[in-house]
N, C-alpha and C positions, 0 to 999 in steps of 0.2 A: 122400786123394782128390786127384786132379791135376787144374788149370782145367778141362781140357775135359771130366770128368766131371761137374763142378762148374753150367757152364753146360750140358748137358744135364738134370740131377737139375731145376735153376731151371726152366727150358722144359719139362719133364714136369707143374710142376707149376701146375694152370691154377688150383685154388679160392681163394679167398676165405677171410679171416680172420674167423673167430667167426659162420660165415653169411651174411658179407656177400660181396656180388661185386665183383672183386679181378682185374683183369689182371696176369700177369706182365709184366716187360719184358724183352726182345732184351738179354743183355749182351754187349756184343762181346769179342772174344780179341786185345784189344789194351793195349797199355802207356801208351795214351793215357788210357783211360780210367778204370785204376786211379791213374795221377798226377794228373787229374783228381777223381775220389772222393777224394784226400787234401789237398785244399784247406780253408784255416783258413774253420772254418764262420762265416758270417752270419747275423743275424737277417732271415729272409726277409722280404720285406714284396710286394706289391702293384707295385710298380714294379720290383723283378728279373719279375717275372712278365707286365711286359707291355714289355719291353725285346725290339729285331732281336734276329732270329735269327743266331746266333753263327758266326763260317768254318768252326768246328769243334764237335762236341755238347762239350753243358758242362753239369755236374754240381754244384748248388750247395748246400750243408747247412745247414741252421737249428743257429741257436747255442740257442735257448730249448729245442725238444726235440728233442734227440739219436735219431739215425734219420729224421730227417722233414728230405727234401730237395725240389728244384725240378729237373727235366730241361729242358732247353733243346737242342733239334736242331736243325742247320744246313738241315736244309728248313723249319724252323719248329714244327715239332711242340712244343706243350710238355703236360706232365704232374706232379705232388704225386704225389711217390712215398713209401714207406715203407722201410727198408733194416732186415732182424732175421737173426737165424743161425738155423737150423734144423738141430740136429744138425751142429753145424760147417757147416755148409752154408751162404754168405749171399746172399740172397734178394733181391730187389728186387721189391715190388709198385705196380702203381700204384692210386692213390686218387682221382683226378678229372684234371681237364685244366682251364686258367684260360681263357677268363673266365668259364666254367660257373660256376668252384667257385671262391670268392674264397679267400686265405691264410686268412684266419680262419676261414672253416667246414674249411680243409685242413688245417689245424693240428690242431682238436679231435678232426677223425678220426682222425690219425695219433696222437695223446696217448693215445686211445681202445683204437685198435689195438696198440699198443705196451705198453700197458695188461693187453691180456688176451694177449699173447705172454706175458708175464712170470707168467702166471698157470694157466698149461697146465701140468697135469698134478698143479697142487694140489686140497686137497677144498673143494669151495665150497657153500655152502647151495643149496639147493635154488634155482630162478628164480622161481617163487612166491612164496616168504617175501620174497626179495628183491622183487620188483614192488610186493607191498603195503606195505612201508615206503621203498620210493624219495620221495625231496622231488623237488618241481620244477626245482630246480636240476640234481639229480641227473641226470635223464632229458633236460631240456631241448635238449639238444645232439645228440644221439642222435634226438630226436622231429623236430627241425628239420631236419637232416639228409635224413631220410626225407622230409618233407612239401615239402621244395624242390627235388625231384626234379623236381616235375611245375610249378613258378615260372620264370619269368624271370631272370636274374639281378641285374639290377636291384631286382628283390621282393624276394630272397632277399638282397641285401646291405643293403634298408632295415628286412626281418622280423630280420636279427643286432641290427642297430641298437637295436630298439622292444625286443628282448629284454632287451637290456642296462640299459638305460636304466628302461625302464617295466616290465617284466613280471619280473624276477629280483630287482628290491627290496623287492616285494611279495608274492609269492610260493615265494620261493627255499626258504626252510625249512617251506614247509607240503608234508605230504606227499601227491604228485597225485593219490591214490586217493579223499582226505579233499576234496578242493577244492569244493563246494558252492554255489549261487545263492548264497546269503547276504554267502561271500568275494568273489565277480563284484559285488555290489550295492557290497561297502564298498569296491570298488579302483573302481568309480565312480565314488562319491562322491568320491574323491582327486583325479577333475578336472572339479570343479565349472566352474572358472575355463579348462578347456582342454578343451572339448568336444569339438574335434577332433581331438585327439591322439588321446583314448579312441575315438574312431567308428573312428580309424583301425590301433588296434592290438586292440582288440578281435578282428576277423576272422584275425588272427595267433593268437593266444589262443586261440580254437575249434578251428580248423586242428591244434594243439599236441592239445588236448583228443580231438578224433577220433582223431587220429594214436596216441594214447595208448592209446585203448580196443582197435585194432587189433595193438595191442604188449603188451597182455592187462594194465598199468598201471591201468586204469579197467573200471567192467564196460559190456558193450555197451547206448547207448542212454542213456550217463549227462551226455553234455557240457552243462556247468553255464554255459555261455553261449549257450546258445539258447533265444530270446525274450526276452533281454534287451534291454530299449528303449535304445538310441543317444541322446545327446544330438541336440536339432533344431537345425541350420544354418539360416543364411541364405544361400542358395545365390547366389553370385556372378555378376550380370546387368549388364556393363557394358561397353556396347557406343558404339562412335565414331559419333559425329555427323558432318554431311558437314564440318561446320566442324572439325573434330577432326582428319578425315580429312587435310584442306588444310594444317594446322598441321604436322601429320606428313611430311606431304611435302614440306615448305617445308623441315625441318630434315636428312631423306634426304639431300635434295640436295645443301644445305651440307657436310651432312658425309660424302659419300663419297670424299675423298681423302686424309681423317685415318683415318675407318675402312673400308678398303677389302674385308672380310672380314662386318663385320658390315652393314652397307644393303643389299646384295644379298639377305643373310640375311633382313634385317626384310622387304625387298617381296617376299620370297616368301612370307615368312610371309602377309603382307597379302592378296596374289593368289590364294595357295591354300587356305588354311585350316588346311594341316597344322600338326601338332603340334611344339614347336620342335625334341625330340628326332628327329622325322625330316626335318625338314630338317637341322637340325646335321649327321646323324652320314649325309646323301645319301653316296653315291659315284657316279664316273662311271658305273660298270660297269651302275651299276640306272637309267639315265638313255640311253632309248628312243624315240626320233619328240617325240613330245606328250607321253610319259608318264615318269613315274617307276614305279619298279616296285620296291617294297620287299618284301624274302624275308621281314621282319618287322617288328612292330611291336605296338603296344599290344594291338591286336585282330589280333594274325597278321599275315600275307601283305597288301598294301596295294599298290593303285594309285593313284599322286594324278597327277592330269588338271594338264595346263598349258597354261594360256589364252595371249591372244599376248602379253599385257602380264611374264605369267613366262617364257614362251620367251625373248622379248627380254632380259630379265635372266640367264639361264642363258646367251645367247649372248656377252653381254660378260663371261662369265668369262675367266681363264685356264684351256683344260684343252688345255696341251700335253702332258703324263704321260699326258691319258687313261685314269687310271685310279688308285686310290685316292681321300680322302675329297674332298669339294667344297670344303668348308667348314675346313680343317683348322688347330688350334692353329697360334699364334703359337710359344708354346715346344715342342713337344711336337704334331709334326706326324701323327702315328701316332693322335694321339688327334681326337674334334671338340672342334670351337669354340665357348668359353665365353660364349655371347650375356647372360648375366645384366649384368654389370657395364656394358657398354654400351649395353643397353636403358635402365638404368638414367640415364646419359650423355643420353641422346637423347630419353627420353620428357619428363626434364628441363626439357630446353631446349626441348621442346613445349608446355610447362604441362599436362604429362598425368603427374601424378606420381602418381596412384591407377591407372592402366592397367597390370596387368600383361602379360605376354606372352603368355598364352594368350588375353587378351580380347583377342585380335588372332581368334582362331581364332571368338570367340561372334559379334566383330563382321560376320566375315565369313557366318555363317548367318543374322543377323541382315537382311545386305545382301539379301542370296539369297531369304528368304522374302519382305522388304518389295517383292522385282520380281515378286513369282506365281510364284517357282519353289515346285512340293508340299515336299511336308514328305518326302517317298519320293528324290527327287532330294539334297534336302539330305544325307538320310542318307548315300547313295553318294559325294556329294564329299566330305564327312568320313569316312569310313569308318566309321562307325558300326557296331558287332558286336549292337545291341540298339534296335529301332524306340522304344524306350521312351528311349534316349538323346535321341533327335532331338527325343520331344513336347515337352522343357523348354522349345524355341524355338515350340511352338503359338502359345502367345499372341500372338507379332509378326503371324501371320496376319491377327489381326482385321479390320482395314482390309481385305485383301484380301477377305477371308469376304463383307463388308459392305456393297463396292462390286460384287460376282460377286450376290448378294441382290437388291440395286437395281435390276442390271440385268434381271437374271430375271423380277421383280415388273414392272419395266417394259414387258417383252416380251407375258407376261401379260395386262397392262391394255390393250395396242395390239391386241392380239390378241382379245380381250373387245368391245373398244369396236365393233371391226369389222363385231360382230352385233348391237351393239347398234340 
């Protein structure tokens, strides 16, 4: 069979490996890009995958597993591809796009995929026998896969993480059909001492668990972590004083021409309320009149309001580019700007060394409600996706509650006495 039969049979063939959905890729009819495909393979990682787009596409191969490469196009495009023969034939599919799908969830798929090529056309037990003796380990990658379809990627790179770590030392050889309340109760107890850890990988664990029942692993209706009680927190309430506020300011000031990236950073944070990760990772582009306009965020799509005290700060930027990030690394300008280390720096030297940077965010709902703004407005400058986020700051109202009371009762009695 000659190329160009070769790259037609390829573009004929649109499905998915073992099920799963599976774009083919455009192979071009050129000599660039087989000299290319015969380059000494790399162990892929994370940063080929978020490296400029190249003057010409470039084809990168992982040294760990054979078949599983990185596409890079010169408009930018990139794609975790798969490379198998099919009847002499070789194939190129893609498996995800970065920063969807990190190297490590595109690794397992392709191990996975390559997997059951190698296994086509032998006899294999039934899917049945197999599902009910799968361990967690077994399945874990495959269930995770599936359930971070519909995640962030953020979620999806901290949900690998908690797997590794917390949920496959525990559970890796027990098998997911057999996993019971009882097992949930005694991995628990495993963090007596890190309460949070478990509240927060838990909800990972279910996700795994559902996902399971619907992959016919578990029977429907069985997931062995629902209802199980969470360790209780002390929920993190700490908010700047005006004196705190002053101190803060006093050190801004000092130091905006050591750190010219991060003060601007912090008074918006201060100004606005937003979250660090949306201001960090702002760009011009979403940067309108008074508004920001974020295509996404924690809670989705997000407008954050800019008062004049953060106009003013946005207009002593530099934005002659016009376009890319605001806030952008020192080393690695593609990427945002690492405000931890410098917060750290700065809060320092304010004697606010328990202030983390999101109590920049409480302080500011804090400020809002102690002036009589509702608790309905607060919502909206934070962008709250759950009125139930907002009640946590109820309490600051009181005073207001207290003196809006007084006065009413006052009106009341003047009003009473009148007839009297």
């Amino acid at each position: 069979m000659n190329r160009e039969n070769m790259d037609e049979e390829m573009l004929r063939n649109r499905g998915g490996l073992d099920g799963r959905e599976a774009t083919e890729i455009d192979t071009p009819n050129s000599l660039a890009w087989e000299e290319i495909g015969n380059r000494p393979a790399i162990r892929l990682t994370g940063h080929q995958a978020r490296r400029k787009a190249p003057k010409k596409d470039l084809l990168l191969w992982d040294s760990e597993v054979p078949g599983f490469g990185l596409r890079l196009l010169s408009s930018g495009g990139k794609s975790w591809i798969v490379r198998y023969r099919d009847r002499l034939v070789r194939r190129y599919v893609t498996i995800g796009h970065p920063p969807d799908m990190t190297v490590m969830m595109a690794r397992r798929i392709a191990r996975q995929q390559i997997a059951d090529i190698r296994l086509r056309g032998l006899p294999l037990p039934p899917p049945r026998a197999k599902a009910e003796g799968a361990t967690f380990s077994q399945v874990a990658d495959e269930l995770l896969v599936s359930v971070a379809r519909r995640w962030k990627p953020v979620t999806t790179a901290g949900a690998e993480a908690d797997l590794r770590r917390r949920l496959l030392p525990f559970f890796g050889e027990i098998a997911i059909a057999s996993i019971v309340r009882a097992d949930i109760n005694r991995w628990r107890d495993s963090f007596a001492l890190r309460g949070g850890s478990f509240n927060s990988t838990l909800p990972i664990l279910s996700a795994l668990m559902q996902e399971a029942e619907a992959f016919g692993y578990r029977p429907h209706g069985s997931n062995p972590c629902r209802g199980v009680a969470r360790y209780k927190r002390k929920k993190m309430e700490r908010f700047l004083s005006v004196v705190e506020y002053r101190r803060l300011a006093a050190i801004l000031e000092a130091a905006e021409k050591d750190m010219p990236v991060a003060v601007p950073l912090v008074w918006l944070l201060i100004f606005t309320g937003a979250r660090v990760g949306e201001i960090a990772g702002m760009r011009w582009e979403w940067l309108k009149g008074e508004r920001i306009f974020l295509p996404d965020s924690k809670t989705g799509a997000k407008v954050i309001y800019l008062n004049a005290p953060a106009r003013a700060v946005v207009d002593r930027l530099d934005n002659s580019t016009n376009s890319g990030l605001v806030f952008p690394s020192t080393r690695s300008p593609e990427r945002p700007f690492n405000l931890g280390p410098s917060w750290v720096a700065l809060r320092t030297q304010a004697g606010l060394q328990d202030v983390r940077i999101h109590d920049l965010r409480h302080s500011f709902a804090s400020a809002a409600i102690r002036d009589g703004i509702s608790l309905t407005v607060v919502s909206r400058l934070l962008g709250h996706a759950l009125p139930e986020t907002t009640e946590r700051y109820a309490h600051l109202a009181d005073d207001a509650v207290t003196e809006a009371a007084d006065r009413v009762c006052g009106a009341i009695s003047a009003s009473m006495a009148a007839f009297a």
